[in-house]
BANURO-463364 format. One record per residue (C-alpha): chain; x, y, z. Coordinates in Angstrom, 1 decimal, decimal comma. Each point is the difference from the previous one (the first is absolute). Last residue first. Example, Ala and Ser with C-alpha at 12.3 -4.5 7.8 and 13.67 -1.06 7.14 Angstrom:
# BANURO-463364
- A / 13,7 / -1,1 / 7,1
- A / -1,4 / -3,4 / 0,7
END
This chain:
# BANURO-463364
- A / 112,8 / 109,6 / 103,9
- A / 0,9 / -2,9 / -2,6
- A / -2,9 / -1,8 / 0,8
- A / -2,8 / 2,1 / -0,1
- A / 1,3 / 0,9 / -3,7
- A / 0,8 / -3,4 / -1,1
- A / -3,6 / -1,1 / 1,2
- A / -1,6 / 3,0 / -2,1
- A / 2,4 / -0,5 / -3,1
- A / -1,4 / -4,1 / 0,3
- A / -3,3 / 0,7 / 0,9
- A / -1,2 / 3,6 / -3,7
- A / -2,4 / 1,9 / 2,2
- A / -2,6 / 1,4 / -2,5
- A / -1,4 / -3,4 / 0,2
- A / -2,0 / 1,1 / 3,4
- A / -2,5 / 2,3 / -2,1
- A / -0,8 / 3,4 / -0,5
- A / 0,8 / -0,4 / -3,6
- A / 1,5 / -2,9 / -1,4
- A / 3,3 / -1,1 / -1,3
- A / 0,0 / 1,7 / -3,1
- A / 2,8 / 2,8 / 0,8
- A / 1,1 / 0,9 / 3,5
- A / 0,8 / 3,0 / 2,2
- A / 2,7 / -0,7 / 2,9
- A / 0,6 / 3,3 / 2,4
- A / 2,9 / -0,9 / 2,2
- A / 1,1 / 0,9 / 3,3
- A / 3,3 / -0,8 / 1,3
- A / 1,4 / 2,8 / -0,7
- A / -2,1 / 1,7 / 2,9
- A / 1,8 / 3,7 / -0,4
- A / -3,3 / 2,0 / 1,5
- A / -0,1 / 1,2 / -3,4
- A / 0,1 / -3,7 / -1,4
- A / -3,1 / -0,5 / 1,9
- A / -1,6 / 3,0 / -1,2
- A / 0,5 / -1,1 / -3,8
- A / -1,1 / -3,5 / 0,7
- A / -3,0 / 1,6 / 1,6
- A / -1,1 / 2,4 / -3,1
- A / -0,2 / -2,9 / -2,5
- A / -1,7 / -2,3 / 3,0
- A / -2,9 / 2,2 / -0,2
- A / -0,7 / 0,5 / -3,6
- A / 0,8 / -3,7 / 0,2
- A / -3,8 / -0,3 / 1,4
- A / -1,7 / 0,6 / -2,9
- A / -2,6 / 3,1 / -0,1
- A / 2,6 / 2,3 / -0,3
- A / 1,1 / -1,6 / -3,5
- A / -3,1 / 0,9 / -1,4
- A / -3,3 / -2,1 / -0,8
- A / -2,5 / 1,7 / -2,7
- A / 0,4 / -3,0 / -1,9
- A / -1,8 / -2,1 / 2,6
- A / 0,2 / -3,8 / 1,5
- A / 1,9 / -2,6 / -2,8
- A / 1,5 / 2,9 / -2,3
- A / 0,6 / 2,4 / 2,2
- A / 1,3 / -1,9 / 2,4
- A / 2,7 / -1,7 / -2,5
- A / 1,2 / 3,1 / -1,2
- A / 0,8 / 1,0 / 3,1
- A / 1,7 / -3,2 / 0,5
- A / 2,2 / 1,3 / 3,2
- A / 1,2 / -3,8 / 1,3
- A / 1,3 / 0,9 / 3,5
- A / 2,3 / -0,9 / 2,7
- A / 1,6 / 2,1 / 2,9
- A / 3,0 / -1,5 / 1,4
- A / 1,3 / 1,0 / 3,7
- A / 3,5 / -0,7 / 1,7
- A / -0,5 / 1,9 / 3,1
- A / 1,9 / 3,0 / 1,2
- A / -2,3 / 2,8 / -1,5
- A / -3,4 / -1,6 / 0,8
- A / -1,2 / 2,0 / 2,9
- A / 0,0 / 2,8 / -2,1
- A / -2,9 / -1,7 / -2,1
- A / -1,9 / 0,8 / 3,2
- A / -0,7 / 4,0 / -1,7
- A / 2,3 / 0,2 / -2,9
- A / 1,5 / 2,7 / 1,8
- A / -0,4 / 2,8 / -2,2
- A / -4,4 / -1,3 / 0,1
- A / -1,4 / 0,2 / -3,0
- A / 1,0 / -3,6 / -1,1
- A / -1,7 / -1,1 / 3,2
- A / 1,3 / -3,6 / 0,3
- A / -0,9 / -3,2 / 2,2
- A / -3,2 / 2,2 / 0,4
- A / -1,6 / -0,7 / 3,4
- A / 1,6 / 3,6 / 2,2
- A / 0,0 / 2,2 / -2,8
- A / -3,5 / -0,9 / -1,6
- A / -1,3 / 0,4 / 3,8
- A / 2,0 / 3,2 / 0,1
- A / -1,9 / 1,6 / -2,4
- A / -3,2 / -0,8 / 0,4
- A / -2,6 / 2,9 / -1,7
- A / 2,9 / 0,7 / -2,6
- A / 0,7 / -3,7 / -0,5
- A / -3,8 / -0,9 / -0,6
- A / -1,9 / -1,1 / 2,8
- A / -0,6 / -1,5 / 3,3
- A / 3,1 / -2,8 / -0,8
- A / -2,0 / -2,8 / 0,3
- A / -2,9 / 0,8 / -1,0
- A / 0,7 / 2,6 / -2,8
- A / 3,0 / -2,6 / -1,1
- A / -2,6 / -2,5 / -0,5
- A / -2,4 / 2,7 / -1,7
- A / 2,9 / 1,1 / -2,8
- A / 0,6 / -3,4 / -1,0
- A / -3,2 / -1,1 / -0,2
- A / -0,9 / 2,6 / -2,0
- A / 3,2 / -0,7 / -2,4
- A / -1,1 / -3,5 / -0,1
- A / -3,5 / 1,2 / -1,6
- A / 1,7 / 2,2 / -2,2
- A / 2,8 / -2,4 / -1,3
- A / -3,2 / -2,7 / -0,4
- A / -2,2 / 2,5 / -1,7
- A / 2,3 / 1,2 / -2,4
- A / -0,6 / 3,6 / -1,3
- A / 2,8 / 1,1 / 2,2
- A / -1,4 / 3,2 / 2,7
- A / 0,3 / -2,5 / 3,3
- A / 3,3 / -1,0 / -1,4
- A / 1,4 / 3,2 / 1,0
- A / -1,3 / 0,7 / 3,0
- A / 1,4 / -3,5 / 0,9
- A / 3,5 / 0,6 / -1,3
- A / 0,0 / 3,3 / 2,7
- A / -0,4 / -2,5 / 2,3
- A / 2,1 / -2,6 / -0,8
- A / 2,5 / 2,8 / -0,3
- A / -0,9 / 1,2 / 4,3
- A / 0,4 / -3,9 / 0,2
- A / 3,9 / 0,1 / -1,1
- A / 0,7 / -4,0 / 0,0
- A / -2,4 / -1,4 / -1,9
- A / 2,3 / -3,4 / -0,4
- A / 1,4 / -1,1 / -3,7
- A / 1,9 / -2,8 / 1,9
- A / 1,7 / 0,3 / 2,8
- A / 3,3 / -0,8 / 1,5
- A / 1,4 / 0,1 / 3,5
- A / 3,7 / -1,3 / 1,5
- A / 2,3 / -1,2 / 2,9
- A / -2,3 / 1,3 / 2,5
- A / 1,1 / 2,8 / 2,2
- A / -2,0 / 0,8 / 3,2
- A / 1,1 / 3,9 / 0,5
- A / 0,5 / 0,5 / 4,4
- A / -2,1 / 3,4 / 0,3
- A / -2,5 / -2,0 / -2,4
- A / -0,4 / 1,9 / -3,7
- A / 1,7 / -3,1 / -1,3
- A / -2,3 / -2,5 / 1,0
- A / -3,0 / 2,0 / -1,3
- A / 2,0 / 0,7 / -3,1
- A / 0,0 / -3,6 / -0,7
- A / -3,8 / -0,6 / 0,6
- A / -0,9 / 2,7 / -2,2
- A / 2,1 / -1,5 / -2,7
- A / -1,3 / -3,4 / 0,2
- A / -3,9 / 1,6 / 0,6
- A / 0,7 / 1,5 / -3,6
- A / 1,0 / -2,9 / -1,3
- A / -2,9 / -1,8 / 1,3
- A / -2,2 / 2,9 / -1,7
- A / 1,7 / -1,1 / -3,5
- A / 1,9 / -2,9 / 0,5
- A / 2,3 / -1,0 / 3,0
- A / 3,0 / 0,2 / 1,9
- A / 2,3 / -1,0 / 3,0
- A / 3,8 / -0,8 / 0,4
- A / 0,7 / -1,5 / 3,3
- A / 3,6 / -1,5 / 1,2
- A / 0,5 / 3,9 / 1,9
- A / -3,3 / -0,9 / 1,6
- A / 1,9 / -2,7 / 1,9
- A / 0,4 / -3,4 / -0,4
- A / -0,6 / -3,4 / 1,9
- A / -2,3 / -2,1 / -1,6
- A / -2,8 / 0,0 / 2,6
- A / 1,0 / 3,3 / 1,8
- A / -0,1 / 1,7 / -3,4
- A / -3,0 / -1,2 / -1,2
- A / -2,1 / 0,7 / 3,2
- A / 1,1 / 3,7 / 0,4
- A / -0,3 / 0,4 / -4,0
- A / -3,7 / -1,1 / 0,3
- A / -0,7 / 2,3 / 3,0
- A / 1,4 / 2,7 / -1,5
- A / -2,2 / -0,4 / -3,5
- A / -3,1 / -0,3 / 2,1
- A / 0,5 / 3,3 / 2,2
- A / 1,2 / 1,5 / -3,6
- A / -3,3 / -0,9 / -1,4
- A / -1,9 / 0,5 / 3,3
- A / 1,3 / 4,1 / -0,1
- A / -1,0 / 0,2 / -3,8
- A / 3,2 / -0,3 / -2,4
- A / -1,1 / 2,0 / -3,3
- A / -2,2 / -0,6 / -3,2
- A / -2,1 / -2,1 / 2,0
- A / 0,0 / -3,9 / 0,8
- A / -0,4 / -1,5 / 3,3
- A / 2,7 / -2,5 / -0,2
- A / -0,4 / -3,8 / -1,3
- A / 3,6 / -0,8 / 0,3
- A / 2,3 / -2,1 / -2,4
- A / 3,3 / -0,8 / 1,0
- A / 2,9 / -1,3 / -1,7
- A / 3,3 / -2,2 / 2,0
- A / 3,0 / 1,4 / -2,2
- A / 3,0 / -2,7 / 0,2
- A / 1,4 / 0,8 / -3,6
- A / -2,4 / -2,4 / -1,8
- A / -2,9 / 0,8 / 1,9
- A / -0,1 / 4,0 / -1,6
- A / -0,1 / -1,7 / -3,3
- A / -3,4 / -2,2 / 1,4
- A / -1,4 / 3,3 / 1,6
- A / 1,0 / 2,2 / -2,9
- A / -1,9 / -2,7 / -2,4
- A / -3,0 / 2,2 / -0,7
- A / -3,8 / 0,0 / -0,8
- A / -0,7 / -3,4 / 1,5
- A / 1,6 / 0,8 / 3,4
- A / -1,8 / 3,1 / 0,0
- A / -3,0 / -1,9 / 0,6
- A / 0,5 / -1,2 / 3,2
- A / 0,2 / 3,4 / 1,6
- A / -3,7 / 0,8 / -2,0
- A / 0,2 / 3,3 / -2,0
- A / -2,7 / 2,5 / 0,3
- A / 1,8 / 3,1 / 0,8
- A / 3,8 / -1,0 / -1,0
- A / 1,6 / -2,6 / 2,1
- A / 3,0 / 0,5 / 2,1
- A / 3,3 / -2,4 / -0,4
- A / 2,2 / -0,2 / 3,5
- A / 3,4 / -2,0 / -1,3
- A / 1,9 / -0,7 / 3,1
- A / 3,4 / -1,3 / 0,1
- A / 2,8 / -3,2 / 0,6
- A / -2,3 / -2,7 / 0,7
- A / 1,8 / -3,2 / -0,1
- A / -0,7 / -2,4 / -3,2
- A / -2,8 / -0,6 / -1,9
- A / -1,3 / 3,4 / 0,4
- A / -3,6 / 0,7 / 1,7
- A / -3,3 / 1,3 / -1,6
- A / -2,6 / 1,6 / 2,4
- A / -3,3 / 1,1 / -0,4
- A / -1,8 / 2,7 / 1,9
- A / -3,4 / 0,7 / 2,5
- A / -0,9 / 1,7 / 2,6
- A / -1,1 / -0,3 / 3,5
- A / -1,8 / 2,1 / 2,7
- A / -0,4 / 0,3 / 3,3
- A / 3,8 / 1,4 / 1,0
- A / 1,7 / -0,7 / -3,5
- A / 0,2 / -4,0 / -1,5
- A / 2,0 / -0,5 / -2,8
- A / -2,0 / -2,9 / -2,0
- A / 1,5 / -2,3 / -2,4
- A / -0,3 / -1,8 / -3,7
- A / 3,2 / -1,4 / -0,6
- A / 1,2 / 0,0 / -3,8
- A / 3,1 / -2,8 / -0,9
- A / -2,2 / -2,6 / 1,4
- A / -2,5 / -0,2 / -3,0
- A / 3,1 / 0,1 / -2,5
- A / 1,2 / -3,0 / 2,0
- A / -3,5 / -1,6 / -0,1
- A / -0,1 / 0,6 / -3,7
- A / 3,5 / -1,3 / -0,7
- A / -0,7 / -3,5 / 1,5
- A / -3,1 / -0,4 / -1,7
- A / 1,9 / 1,0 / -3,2
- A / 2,8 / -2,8 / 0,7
- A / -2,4 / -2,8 / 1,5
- A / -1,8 / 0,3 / -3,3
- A / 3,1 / 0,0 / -2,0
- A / 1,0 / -3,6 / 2,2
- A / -3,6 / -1,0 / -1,3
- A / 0,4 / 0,8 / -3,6
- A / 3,5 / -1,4 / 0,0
- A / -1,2 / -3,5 / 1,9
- A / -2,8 / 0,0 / -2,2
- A / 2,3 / 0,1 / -3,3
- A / 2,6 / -2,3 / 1,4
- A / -2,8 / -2,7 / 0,5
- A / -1,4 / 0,4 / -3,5
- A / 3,3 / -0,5 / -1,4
- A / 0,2 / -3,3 / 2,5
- A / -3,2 / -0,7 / -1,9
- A / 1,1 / 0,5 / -3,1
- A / 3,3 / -1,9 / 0,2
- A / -2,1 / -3,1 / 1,4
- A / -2,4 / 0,1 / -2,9
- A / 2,9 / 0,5 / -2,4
- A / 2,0 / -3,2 / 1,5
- A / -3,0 / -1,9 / -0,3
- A / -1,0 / 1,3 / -3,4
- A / 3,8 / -1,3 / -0,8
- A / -0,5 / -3,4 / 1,4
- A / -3,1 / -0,7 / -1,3
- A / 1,6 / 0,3 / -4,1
- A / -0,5 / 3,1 / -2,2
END
């Protein structure tokens, strides 16, 4: 091979070389660019109430703000977190839907300062984007949903009803004289971890409740989102002219096997949402829906499938 041609290789290979770095840098440049637009899509604010402040995350559409996606944690559940665990906010964004993420005083029902906390947040969104509460649709998982549909009937027990366009919740406790009455039970399973959490149970709603649902009656009346024995459905009647859907995986099967065979289907929190889709359709709310789903987790946020949930907010 003559000079010439190891010339012309030599300078080939190095302009190959050249193309190569200026790939791997301009792909560089590319991810880094991504990252800090992923890192901007979730703001990390404060509401502030009177002397105190709290805490929730924010993700905004592209494009103009068209509605108001409120997501409440389960017990335990960091706002920011929930952002890894399901892609409603970033579906919700591509139809206009601005999500929030509150940190809210979690029980298994809307405390006064929860709801106090949850106005002021939707008195502050609304004014900055310009909506109303009729351009809100609100929800959550397991105790979260519960507070959703607390909060809802709240504004719709008002003299003047506060509509928002929508509320869902995930496998929420949402009859606490059942929880209860699950609690006795699971305190007599051979399983230490189903007794010891039906203890707890059974104690928290002891203390906050000042009993069991005979001693406290109207307590379990006033804070349940549904009291199944109840003929009116207790606050659930506040929900009969709202679109509403009620999520659950039921995996009995699944319970027993993984936590305690002695587990029944009262002891699952579908037990109550099977017996308040059935009042809300009595009431004639056809636009409540029971969804039960197969192999897409129990108790989780996966059980709610983005793209049907974004076609449903947005087609109401």
């Amino acid at each position: 091979m003559s000079g010439d041609n190891l010339k012309k290789q030599d300078k080939s290979s190095h302009l190959y070389t050249m193309k190569n770095v200026c790939a791997y840098l301009l792909l560089l440049l590319l991810i880094n660019s991504i990252g800090r637009l992923n890192a901007q899509d979730v703001g990390h604010l404060k509401l502030k109430l009177g002397n105190k402040s709290y805490d929730y995350c924010e993700m905004q559409p592209a494009g103009p703000v068209k509605g108001i996606l409120i997501l409440l944690p389960a017990f335990g559940e960091k706002p920011k977190s929930i952002f890894t665990k399901t892609a409603l906010p970033k579906q919700a964004a591509t139809y206009g839907y601005v999500t929030l993420i509150p940190d809210v005083p979690m029980q298994m029902f809307a405390t006064e300062e929860c709801i106090n906390e949850l106005n002021a947040l939707v008195e502050a969104k609304t004014k900055q984007y310009n909506l109303s509460y009729g351009d809100i649709v609100i929800g959550g998982l397991s105790d979260g949903g519960a507070i959703a549909l607390c909060y809802t009937e709240y504004l719709n027990s008002k003299p003047e009803p506060i509509k928002l366009k929508a509320v869902f919740a995930i496998d929420p406790p949402a009859d606490m004289a059942r929880i209860y009455t699950s609690g006795e039970q699971e305190i007599g399973y051979d399983c230490p971890l189903i007794s010891r959490e039906g203890r707890n149970g059974i104690n928290n709603l002891n203390n906050l409740l000042g009993g069991s649902p005979a001693a406290s009656p109207d307590a379990y009346y006033r804070l349940s989102a549904f009291s199944a024995s109840a003929a009116n459905g207790g606050n659930a009647r506040f929900l009969k002219d709202i679109p509403v859907r009620l999520y659950a995986e039921p995996d009995l099967a699944y319970v027993q096997k993984t936590y305690c065979s002695s587990l029944q289907f009262i002891n699952l929190n579908a037990y109550d949402l099977e017996k308040l889709i059935v009042f809300l359709k009595g009431t004639g709310n056809q636009r409540s829906a029971y969804i039960k789903t197969m192999g897409r987790g129990f108790h989780s946020w996966n059980i709610v499938e983005p793209e049907d949930f974004a076609v449903w907010i947005t087609s109401l």
